[in-house]
C-alpha positions in Angstrom: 17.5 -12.3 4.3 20.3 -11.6 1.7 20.2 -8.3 0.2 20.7 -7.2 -3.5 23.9 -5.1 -2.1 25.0 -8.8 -1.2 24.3 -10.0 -4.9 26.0 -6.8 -6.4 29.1 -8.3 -4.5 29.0 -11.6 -6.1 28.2 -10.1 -9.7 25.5 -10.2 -11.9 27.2 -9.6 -14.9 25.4 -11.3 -18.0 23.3 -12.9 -15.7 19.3 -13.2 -15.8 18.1 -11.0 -13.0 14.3 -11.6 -12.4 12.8 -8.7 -10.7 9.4 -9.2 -8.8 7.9 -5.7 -8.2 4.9 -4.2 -7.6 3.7 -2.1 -10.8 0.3 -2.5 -9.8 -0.4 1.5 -10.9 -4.0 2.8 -10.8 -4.9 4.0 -14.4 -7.5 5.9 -16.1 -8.6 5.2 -19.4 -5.1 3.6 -19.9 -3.0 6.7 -18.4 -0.9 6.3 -15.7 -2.4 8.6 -12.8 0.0 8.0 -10.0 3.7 6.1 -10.9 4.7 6.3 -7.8 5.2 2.7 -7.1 7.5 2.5 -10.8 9.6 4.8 -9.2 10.0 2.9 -5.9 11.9 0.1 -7.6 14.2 2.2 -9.9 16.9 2.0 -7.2 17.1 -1.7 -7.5 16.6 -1.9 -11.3 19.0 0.9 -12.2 21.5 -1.0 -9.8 21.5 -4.0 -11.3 21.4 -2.5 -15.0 25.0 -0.2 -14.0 26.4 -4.1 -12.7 25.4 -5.9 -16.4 22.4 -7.8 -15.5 20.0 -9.0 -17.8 16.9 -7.5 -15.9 13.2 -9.0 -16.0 11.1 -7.2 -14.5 7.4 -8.7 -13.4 5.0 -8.1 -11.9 0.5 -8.0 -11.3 -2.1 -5.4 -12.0 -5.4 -5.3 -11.0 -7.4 -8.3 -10.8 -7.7 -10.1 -14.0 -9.6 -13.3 -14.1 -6.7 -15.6 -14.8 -6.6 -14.5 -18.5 -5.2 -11.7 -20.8 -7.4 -8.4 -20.2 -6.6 -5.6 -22.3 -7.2 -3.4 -19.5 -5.0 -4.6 -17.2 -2.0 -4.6 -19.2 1.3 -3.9 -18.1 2.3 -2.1 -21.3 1.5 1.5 -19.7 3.4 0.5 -17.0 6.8 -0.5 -19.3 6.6 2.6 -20.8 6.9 4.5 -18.4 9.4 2.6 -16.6 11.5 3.4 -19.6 11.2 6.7 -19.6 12.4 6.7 -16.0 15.3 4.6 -16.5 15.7 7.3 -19.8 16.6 3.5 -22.0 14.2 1.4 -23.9 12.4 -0.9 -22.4 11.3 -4.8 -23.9 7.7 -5.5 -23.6 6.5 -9.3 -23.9 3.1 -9.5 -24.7 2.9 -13.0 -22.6 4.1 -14.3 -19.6 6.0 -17.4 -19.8 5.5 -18.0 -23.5 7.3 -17.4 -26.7 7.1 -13.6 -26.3 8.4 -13.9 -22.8 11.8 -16.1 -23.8 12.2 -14.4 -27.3 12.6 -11.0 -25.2 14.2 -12.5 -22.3 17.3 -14.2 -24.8 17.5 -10.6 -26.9 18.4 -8.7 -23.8 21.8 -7.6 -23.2 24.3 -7.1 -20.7 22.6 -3.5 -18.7 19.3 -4.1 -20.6 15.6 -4.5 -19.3 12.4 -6.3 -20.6 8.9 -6.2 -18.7 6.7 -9.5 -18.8 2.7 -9.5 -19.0 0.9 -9.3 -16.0 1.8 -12.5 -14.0 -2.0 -12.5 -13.3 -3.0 -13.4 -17.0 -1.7 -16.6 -16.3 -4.2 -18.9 -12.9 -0.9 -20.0 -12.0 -0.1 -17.2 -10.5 -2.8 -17.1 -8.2 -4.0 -20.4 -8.0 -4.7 -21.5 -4.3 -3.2 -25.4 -5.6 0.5 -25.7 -5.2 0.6 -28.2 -8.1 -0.7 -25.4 -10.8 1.3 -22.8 -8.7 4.5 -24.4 -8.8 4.1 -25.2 -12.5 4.1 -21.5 -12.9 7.1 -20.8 -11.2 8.9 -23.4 -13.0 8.2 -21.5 -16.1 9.0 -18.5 -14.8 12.5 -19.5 -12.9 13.6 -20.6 -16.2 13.7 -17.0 -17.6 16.0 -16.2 -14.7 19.2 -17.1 -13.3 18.4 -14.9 -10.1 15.4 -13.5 -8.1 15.2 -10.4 -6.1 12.1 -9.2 -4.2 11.2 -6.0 -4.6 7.1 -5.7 -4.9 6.7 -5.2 -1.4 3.2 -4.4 -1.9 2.5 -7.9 -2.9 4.5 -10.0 0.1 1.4 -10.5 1.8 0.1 -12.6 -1.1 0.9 -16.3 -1.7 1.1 -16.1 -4.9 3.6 -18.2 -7.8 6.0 -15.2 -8.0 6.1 -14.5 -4.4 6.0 -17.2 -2.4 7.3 -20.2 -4.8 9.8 -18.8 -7.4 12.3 -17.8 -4.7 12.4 -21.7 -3.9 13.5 -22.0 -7.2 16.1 -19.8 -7.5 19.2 -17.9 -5.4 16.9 -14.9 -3.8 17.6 -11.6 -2.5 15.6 -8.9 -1.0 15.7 -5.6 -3.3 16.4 -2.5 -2.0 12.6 -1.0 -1.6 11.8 -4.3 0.5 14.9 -3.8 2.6 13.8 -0.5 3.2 10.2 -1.6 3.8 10.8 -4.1 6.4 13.2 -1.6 8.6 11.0 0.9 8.8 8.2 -1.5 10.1 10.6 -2.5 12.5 10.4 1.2 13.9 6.8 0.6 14.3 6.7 -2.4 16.4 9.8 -3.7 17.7 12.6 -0.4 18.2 9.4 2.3 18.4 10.2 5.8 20.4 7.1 7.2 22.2 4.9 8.6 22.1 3.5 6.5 19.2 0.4 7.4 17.3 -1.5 5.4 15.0 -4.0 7.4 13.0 -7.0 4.9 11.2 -9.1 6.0 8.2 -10.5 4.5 5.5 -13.9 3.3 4.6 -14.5 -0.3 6.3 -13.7 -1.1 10.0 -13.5 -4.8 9.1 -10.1 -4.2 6.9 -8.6 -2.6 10.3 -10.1 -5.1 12.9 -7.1 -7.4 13.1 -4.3 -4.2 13.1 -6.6 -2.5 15.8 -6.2 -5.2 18.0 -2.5 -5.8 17.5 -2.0 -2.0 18.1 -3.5 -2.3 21.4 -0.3 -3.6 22.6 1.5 -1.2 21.4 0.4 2.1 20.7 0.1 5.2 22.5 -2.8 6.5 20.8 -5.1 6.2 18.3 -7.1 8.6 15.9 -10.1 7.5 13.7 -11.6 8.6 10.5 -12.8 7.7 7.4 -16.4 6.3 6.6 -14.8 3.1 9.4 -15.3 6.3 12.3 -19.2 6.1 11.8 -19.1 2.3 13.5 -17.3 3.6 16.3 -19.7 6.2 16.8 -22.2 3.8 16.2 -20.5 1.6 19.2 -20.6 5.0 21.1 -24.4 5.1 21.1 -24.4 7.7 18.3 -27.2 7.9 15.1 -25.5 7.9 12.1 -27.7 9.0 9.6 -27.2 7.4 6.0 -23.4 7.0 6.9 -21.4 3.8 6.2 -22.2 1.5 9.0 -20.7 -1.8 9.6 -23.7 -2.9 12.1 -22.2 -6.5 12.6 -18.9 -4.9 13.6 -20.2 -2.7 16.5 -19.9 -5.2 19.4 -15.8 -6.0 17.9 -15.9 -2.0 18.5 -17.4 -1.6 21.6 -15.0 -4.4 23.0 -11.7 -2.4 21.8 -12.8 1.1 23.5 -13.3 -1.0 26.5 -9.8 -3.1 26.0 -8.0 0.5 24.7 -8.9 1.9 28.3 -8.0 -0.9 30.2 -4.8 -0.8 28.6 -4.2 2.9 28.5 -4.0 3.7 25.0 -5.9 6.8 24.3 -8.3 6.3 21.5 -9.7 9.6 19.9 -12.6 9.7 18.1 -14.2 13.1 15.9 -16.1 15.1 18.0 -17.8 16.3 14.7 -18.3 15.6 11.1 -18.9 16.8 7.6 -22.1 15.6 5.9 -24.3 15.6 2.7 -27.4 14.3 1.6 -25.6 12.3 -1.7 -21.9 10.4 -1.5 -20.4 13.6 -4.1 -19.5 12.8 -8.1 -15.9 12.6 -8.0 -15.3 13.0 -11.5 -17.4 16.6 -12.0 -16.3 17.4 -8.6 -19.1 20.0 -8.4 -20.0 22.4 -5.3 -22.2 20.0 -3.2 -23.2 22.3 -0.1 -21.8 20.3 2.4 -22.8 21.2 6.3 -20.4 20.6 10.2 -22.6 18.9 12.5 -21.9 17.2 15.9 -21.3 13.6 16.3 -24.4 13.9 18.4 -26.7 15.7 15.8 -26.0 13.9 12.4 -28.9 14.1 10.2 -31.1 11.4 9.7 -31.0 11.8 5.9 -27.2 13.0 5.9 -24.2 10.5 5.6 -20.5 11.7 6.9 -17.7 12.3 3.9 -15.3 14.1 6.4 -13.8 14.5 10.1 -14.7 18.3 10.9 -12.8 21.0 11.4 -13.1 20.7 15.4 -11.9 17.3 14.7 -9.2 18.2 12.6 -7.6 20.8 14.8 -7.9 18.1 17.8 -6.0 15.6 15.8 -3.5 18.3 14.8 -2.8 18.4 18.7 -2.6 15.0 19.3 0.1 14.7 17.3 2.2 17.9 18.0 4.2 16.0 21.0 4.6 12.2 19.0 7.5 10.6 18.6 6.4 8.2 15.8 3.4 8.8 13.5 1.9 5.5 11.4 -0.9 7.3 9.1 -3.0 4.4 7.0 -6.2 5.6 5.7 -7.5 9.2 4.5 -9.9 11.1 7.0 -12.8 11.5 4.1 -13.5 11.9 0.9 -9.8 13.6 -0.2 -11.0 13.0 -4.2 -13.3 16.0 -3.4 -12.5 19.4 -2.9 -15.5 19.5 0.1 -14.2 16.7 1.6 -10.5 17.0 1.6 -9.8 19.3 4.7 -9.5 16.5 7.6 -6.8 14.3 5.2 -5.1 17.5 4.8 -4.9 18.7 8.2 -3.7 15.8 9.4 -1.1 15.3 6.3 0.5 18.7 7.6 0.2 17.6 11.0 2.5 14.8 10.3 4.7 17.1 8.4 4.9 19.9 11.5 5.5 16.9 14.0 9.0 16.2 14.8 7.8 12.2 14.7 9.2 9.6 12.3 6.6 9.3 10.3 4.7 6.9 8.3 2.3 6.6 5.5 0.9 3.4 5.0 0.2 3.1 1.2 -2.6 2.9 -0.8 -5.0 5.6 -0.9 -2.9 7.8 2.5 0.3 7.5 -0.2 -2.5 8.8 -2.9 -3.7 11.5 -1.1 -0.3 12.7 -0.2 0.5 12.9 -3.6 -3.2 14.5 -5.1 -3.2 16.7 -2.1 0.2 18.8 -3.2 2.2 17.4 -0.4 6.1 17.2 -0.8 6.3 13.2 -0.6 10.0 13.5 0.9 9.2 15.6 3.6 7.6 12.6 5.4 9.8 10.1 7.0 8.9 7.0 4.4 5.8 6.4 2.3 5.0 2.8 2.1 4.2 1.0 -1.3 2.3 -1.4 0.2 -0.9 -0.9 2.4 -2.4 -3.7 2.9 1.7 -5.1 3.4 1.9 -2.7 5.8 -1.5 -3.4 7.7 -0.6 -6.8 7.8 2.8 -7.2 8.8 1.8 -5.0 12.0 -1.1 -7.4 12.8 2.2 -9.5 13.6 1.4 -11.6 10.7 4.2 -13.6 8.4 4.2 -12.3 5.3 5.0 -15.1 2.7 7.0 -13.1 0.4 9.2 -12.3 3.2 9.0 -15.6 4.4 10.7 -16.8 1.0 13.2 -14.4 0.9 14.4 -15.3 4.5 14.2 -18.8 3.5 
């Protein structure tokens, strides 16, 4: 794929530059809580503002149903971008109407606007190509230029990802770039040992990534509410836990397939429980209690690897080469359940492994848990990206930018 260092050589001068990232930010109560991903595209933004471009920057948040939700704005997310690029930002309240073109033409050379979320319009994404493409004509004709940079939506097939690039000269932005050649460490140039740890709360999300990583991993660690179907698979009672029943005998076939193929798969060997899933938002003292994998409470559901587990984890990591970390060990929101995410967050940082974080709520956690982001070898934006591209799938938004 062409590169925006490639477009930069050609000049962008006065030209239309439409960016597609991924500003999909959590908020609360309209506050930004975690702007990490905004700041992953400021390289490619702030490049192509010091070259003259016209910059229009788009992108989706949250799931809106195809129509303008106050909620899911992408104001908060303009603002802020402005205050990181330290300029003013345009904000146009709609996506491909009047709004849109009126602060598209007022731009000038070096300047930025931000669109509406792309997902206000059903173009965007609409599962028929007709509508879709309709969409992306109205989009490509705000734009001279595309460059892909939401890496956390190439997974998608969606009007601004898969058919805009069609439409227009494309290039990959510097986050994707990035992106795709650390993945590349983690399944085509990886240095062993490799460890994959697995958290997270549903063993279905991680089925198909499982079973690609039985190829090539050395080991893998599980925790996270997917651990109690494993342990379930294991012949364990589980209490009140979060059980994916239907997914035991998918379970009890990789264990088998994982020691046929000599990859080491490392399960707790005990757990932190409660009676009550804890209230995140008062965060109050809830009494948890360690038990064994083999003595959960009937009554009790598991919010956390335990300690035993978290020191064994530690080890298994000590001696890896490369480290690809998707999925928090428990309940990290809460004080009582935050210990196994953090032991294995400073495991990773006292290994001498590339490491990875996989996005989404591992990138969170790094980030509520204190930890120094750069000290790990690359956080991705995009988890679910990330998941999929090592599953060995093709991404679309990729796919278009390769095109």
């Amino acid at each position: 794929m062409k590169t925006i260092d490639e477009l930069l050589a050609e000049g962008v001068d006065n030209k239309r530059v439409f960016v597609r990232a991924d500003l999909n930010v959590p908020l609360a109560e309209g506050v930004i809580t975690d702007d990490g991903r905004i700041r992953a595209v400021l390289p490619t933004i702030q490049a192509l503002v010091g070259a003259g471009a016209k910059v229009v920057v788009a992108s989706h948040l949250g799931r809106p149903k195809g129509a303008p939700d106050p909620a899911f704005s992408l104001l908060p997310a303009a603002e802020r971008l402005g205050e990181l690029l330290g300029a003013p930002v345009a904000f146009a309240q709609d996506t491909v109407g009047p709004a849109a073109h009126g602060a598209v033409d007022g731009l000038q050379p070096g300047q930025v606007a931000v669109i509406e979320n792309l997902r206000f319009n059903p173009g965007e994404t609409s599962k028929d190509d007709t509508e879709r493409g309709e969409f992306a004509d109205r989009l490509a004709a705000l734009a001279d230029v595309y460059v892909g940079d939401g890496f956390g939506a190439v997974h998608r097939g969606h009007a601004s990802v898969l058919d805009l690039p069609a439409r227009l000269p494309h290039y990959a932005g510097y986050l994707i770039a990035t992106e795709v050649g650390v993945l590349r460490k983690l399944t085509d140039e990886v240095q062993r040992p490799y460890a994959v740890v697995l958290g997270g709360a549903k063993v279905s999300d991680k089925l198909g990534v499982i079973d690609h990583l039985l190829e090539k991993a050395d080991r893998i660690l599980i925790g996270g509410g997917m651990v109690y179907t494993f342990l379930k698979a294991q012949g364990h009672e589980v209490g009140t836990s979060l059980l994916q029943e239907d997914q035991v005998p998918a379970v009890q076939d990789y264990l088998k397939r994982a020691e046929a193929n000599g990859v080491e798969f490392v399960l707790p060997v005990d757990v932190v429980v409660a009676p009550a899933f804890p209230d995140l938002k008062a965060k109050a003292p809830t009494h948890p209690a360690t038990v064994t994998v083999d003595a959960i409470p009937a009554d009790q559901q598991g919010l956390d690897i335990g300690p035993r587990t978290a020191a064994l984890y530690a080890e298994k990591l000590a001696d890896t080469a490369t480290v690809f970390w998707n999925g928090p060990m428990g309940v990290f929101e809460h004080p009582d359940y935050a210990e196994g995410t953090k032991v294995v967050a400073q495991a990773l940082l006292d290994s001498p492994a590339f490491t990875v974080v996989g996005g989404g709520d591992s990138a969170a956690a790094v980030r509520i848990l204190g930890f120094d982001e750069q000290a790990f070898g690359h956080i991705s934006t995009g988890g679910g990206a990330s998941l999929e591209y090592l599953e060995g799938k093709t991404l679309p938004g990729l796919a278009a930018l390769e095109n």
